[in-house]
C-alpha positions in Angstrom: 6.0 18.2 22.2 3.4 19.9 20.1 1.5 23.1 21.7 -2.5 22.0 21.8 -2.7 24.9 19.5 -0.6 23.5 16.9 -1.4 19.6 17.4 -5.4 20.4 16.2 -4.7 23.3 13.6 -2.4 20.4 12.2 -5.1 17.5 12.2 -7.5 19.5 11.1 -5.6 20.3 8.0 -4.9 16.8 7.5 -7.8 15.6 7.9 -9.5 18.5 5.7 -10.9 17.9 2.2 -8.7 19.9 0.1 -10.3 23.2 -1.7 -7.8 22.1 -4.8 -8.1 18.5 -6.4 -4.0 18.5 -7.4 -3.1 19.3 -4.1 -5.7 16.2 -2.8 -3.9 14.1 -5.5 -0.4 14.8 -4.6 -1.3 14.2 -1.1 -2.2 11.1 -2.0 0.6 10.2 -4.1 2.8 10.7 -1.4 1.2 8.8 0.7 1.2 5.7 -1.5 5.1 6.5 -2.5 6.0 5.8 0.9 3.5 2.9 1.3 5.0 0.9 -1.3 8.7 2.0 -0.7 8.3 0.9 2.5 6.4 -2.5 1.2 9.0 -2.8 -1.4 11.8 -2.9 1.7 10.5 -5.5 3.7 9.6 -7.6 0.8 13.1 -7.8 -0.9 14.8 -8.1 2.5 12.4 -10.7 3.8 13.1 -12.6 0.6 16.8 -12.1 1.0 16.6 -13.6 5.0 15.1 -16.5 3.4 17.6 -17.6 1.2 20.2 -16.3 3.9 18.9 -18.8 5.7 18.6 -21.9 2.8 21.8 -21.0 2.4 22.9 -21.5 5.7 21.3 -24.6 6.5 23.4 -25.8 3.4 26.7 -25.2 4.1 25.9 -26.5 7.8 24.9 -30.0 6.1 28.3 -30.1 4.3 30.6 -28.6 7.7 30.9 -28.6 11.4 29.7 -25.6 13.2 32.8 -26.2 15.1 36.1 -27.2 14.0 39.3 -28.5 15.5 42.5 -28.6 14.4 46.0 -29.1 14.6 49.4 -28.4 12.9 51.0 -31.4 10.8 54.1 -31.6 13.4 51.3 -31.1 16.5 50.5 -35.2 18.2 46.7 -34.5 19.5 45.1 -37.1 21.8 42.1 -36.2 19.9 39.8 -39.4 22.1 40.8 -37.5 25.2 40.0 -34.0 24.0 36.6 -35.0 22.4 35.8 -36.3 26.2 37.0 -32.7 27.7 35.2 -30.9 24.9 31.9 -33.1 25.5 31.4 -31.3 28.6 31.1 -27.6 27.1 28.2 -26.3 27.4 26.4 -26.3 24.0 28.3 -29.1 22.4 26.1 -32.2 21.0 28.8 -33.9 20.2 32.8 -34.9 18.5 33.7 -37.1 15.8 36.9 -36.9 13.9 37.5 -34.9 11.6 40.1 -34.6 8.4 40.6 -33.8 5.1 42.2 -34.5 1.6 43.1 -33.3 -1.6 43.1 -35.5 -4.0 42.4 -36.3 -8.0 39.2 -38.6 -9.1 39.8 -40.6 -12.0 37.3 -42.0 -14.4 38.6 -42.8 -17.6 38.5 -40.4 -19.2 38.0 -37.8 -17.1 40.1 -36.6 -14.1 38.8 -34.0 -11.5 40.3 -32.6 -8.3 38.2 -33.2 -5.0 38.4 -32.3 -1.5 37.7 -35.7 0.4 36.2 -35.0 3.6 35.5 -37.0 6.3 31.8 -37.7 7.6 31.4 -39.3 10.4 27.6 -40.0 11.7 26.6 -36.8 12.8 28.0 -35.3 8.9 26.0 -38.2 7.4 22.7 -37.6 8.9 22.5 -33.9 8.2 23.8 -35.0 4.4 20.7 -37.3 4.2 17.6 -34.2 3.2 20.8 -33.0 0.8 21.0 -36.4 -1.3 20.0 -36.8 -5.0 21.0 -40.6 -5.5 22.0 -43.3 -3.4 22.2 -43.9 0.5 24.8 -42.1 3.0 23.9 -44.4 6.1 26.3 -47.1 5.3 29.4 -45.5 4.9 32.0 -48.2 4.2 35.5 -48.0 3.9 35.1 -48.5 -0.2 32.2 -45.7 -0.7 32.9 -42.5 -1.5 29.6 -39.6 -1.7 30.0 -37.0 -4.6 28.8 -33.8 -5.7 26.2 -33.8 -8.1 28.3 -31.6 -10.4 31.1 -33.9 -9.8 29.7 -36.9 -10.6 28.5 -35.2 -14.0 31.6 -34.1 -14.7 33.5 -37.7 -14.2 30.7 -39.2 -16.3 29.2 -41.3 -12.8 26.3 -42.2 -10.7 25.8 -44.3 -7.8 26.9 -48.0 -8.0 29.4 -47.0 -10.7 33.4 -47.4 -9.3 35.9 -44.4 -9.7 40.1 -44.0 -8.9 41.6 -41.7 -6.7 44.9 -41.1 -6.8 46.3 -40.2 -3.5 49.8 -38.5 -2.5 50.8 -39.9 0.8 53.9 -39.4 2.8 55.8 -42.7 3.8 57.2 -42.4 7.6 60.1 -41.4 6.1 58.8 -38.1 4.7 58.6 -39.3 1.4 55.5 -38.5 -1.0 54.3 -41.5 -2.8 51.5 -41.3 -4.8 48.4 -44.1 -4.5 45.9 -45.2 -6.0 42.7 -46.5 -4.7 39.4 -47.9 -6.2 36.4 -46.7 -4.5 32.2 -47.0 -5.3 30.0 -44.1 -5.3 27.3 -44.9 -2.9 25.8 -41.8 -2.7 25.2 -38.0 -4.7 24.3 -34.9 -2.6 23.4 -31.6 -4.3 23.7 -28.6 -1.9 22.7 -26.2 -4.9 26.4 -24.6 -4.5 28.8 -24.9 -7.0 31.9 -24.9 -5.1 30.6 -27.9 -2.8 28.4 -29.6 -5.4 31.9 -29.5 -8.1 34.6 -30.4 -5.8 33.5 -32.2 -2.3 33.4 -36.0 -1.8 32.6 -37.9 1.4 34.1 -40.7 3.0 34.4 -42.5 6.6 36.7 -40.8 9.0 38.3 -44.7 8.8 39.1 -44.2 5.7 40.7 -40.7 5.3 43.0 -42.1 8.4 43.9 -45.3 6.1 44.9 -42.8 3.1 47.5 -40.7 5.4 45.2 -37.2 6.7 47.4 -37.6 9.5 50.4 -36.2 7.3 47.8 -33.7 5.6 47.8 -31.0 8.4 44.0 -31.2 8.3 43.2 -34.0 11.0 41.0 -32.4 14.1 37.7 -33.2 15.5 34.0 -31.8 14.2 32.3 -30.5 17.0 28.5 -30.5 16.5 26.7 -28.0 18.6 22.6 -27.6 19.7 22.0 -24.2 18.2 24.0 -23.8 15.0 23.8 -19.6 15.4 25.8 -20.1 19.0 28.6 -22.0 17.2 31.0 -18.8 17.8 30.2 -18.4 21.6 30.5 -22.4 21.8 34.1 -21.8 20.0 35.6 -19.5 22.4 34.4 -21.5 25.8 36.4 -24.4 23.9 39.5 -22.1 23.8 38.3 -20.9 27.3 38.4 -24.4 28.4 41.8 -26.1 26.7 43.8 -22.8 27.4 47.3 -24.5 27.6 46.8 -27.3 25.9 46.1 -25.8 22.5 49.8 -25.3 21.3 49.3 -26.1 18.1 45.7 -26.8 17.9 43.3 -24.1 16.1 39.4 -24.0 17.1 37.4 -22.4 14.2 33.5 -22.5 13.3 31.4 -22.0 10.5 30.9 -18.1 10.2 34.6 -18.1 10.1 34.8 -20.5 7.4 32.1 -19.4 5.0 32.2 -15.6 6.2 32.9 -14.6 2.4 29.0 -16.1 1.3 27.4 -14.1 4.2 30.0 -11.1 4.0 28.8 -11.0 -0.1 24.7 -11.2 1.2 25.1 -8.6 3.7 26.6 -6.1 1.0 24.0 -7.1 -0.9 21.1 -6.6 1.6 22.7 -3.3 2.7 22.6 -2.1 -1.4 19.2 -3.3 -2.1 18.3 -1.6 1.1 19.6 1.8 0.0 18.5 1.5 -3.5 14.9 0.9 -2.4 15.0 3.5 0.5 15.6 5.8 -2.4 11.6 5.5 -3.4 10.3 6.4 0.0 12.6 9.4 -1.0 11.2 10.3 -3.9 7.5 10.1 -1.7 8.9 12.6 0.6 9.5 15.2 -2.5 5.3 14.8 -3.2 4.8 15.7 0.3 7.3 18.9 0.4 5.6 19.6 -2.8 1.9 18.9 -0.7 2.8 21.0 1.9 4.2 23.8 0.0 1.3 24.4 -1.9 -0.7 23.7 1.1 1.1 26.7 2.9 0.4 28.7 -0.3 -3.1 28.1 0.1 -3.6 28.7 3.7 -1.7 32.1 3.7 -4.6 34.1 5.0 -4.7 31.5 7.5 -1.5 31.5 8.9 -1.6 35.3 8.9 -4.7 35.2 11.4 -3.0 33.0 13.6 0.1 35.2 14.0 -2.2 38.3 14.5 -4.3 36.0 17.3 -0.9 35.7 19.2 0.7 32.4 17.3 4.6 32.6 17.3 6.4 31.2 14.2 7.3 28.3 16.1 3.8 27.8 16.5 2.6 28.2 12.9 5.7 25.9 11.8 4.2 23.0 14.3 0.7 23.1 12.2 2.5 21.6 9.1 5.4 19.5 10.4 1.8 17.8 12.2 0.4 17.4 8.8 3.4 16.6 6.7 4.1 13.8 9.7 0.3 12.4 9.7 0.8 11.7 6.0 4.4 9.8 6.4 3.2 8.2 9.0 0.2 6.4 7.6 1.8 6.0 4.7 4.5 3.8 6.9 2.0 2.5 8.8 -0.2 1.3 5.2 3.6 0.0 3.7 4.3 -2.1 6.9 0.8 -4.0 6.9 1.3 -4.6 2.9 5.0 -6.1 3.4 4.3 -8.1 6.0 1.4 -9.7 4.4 3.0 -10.3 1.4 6.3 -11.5 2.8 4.1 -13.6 4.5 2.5 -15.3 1.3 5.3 -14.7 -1.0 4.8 -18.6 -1.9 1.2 -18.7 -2.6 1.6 -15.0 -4.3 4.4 -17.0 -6.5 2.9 -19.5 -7.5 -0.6 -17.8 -8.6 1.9 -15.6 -10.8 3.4 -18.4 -12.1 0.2 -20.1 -12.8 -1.6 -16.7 -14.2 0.9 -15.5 -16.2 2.5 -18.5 -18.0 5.8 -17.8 -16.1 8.8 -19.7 -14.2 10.4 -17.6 -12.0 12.7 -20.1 -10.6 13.4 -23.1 -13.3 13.6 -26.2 -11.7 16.8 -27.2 -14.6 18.6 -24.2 -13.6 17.9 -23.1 -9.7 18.3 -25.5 -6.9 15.0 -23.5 -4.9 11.8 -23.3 -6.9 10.2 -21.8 -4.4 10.8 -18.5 -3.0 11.8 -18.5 0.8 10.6 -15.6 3.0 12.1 -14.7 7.0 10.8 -11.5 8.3 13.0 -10.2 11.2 11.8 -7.9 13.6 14.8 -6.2 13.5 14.6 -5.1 9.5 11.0 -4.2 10.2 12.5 -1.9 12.8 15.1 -0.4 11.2 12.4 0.3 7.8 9.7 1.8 9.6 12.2 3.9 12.0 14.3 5.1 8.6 11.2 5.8 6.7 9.2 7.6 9.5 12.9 9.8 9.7 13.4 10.7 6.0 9.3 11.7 6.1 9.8 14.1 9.7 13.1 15.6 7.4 10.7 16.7 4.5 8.4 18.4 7.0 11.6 21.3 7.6 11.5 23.0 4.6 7.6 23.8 4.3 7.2 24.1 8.2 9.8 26.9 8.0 8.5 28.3 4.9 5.3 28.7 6.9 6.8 30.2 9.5 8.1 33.4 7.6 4.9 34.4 6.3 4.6 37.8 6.8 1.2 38.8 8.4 0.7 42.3 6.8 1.9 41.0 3.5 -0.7 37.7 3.6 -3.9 40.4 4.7 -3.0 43.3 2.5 -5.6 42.6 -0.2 -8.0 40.6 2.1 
């Protein structure tokens, strides 16, 4: 705690007009330094939430949040386990599941796919994803492409395409197939490694074309809060503990953790890089306060003659040097947050003012800018920045401290 004494020596100080316009300028300059580094943070990582979170909602359209499977020699009663896993708490529902890797022919182009089975629940979250065509009837002759996929075989919906299959007879021979299909339906998730090489089709027909033999059969479990898909996933071990020999229960942060693991390095960087200008603030206010100790000299000599110990004296400017950082915090929280919080409108009047196009509409899948602020980031920015400014309060505050007494009156 801060002795009386030194708490209103401090705020007068700061709240002083300086006797020297540089040392009022600098004081300033620090202030705004951290005001906008702090802006800056919440800004960028209020942007980066936001397409976090687009991103997310994607690759939920085009997976389970839960996933069941089971090795290729494993025989899964998977009717019976949907009932058992129906009554977890959490889960919405199961639908079968499985998977294919096959090669798309249209003459003459030839493209390796993942066929994927989509059973209603997969369909209806594919529908806000869909460029052409319609997902509802899913029959066992339709097939739904990737829009980079369908460009690179030369189709669109209505036109007919070849797969060619390897299945595995009974008697553990491959055999290749093939199979005419219609494209009933193109979906563009705005990632390249879905929208390039991931095709739909009914669960009825992946089980016609052997997924069975494929290792890749399981269930897709379809839970209420897609964020508690990993707590949902471990009651479902919890729940068939010895009678998954065999069977392996995944979900969605497992599956795509590489796309989040690559944002969160990315969020932590930018982070870092921009903490680096509310850095740069704190150097104006060591420089502030050192001058400011310069100049008060005479004062600080008084107060150690009128009985004020070091400590004290040191107390006066760590006050001053910590009004400064904080305003300047609080003045760079209030700007992020309102920008963060317009970042559309903000956009588009850039856009609009300035002749540009920030996001292409030919090029990007958002043209808009998304925005999330988490209380959590807010947190963590104010409490870093308010820490680096209390650390460049040390340096002056001690400097202030060893001021000799005699030596600051001798030619008063």
């Amino acid at each position: 705690m801060f002795q009386p004494l030194s708490l209103f020596v401090g705020l007068r100080y700061a709240g002083a007009r300086a006797h020297r316009f540089f040392v009022s300028f600098i004081t300033w300059v620090a202030l705004g330094g951290v005001a906008v580094g702090v802006a800056a943070l919440i800004v960028i990582l209020s942007v980066m939430n936001g397409f976090e979170g687009e991103l997310r909602t994607r690759l939920l359209a085009l997976s389970a949040p839960v996933r069941l499977t089971a090795a290729e020699d494993r025989h899964v009663d998977w009717d019976a386990l949907a009932t058992r896993i129906g009554g977890v708490a959490g889960v919405k529902s199961a639908e079968p599941y499985a998977e294919l890797q096959v090669l798309a022919v249209h003459q003459p182009e030839m493209q390796p796919l993942q066929l994927r089975a989509a059973g209603p629940a997969i369909r209806s979250e594919l529908k806000p994803l869909l460029v052409e065509g319609d997902a509802v009837n899913l029959d066992d002759q339709s097939l739904i492409l990737g829009r980079l996929l369908a460009e690179q075989l030369g189709v669109a919906a209505g036109d007919s395409i070849t797969l060619l299959i390897l299945t595995v007879t009974d008697a553990g021979v491959p055999e290749p197939r093939l199979r005419e299909f219609t494209v009933s339906a193109v979906f563009e998730a705005g990632i390249q490694d879905h929208d390039g090489a991931l095709a739909f089709a009914s669960p009825e027909t992946l089980e016609a074309l052997g997924a069975a033999h494929s290792g890749s059969k399981g269930l897709s479990v379809q839970v209420a809060n897609a964020m508690s898909a990993p707590g949902v996933a471990q009651q479902i071990r919890e729940t068939l503990t010895g009678d998954l020999a065999g069977v392996s229960v995944g979900d969605w942060t497992e599956e795509h953790a590489s796309y989040f693991r690559a944002i969160k390095i990315e969020k932590t960087m930018m982070a870092l890089i921009l903490l680096l200008v509310v850095g740069v603030a704190t150097f104006n206010i060591v420089a502030m306060l050192v001058m400011v100790v310069t100049d008060k000299r005479t004062d600080i000599a008084i107060l150690r003659t009128l009985g004020a110990g070091p400590g004290a004296v040191a107390r006066v400017f760590i006050t001053q040097g910590l009004i400064i950082g904080w305003l300047g915090v609080a003045a760079g929280l209030a700007l992020g947050i309102a920008i963060a919080r317009n970042v559309g409108p903000i956009t588009r009047w850039l856009e609009s003012t300035f002749g540009l196009r920030l996001f292409d509409a030919d090029v990007f899948y958002n043209t808009q800018v998304p925005s999330e602020i988490h209380r959590l980031d807010v947190l963590l920015v104010a409490g870093s920045a308010l820490l680096v400014t209390a650390m460049a309060t040390i340096y002056p505050a001690r400097r202030a401290a060893a001021v000799s007494p005699a030596e600051a009156l001798r030619y008063e």
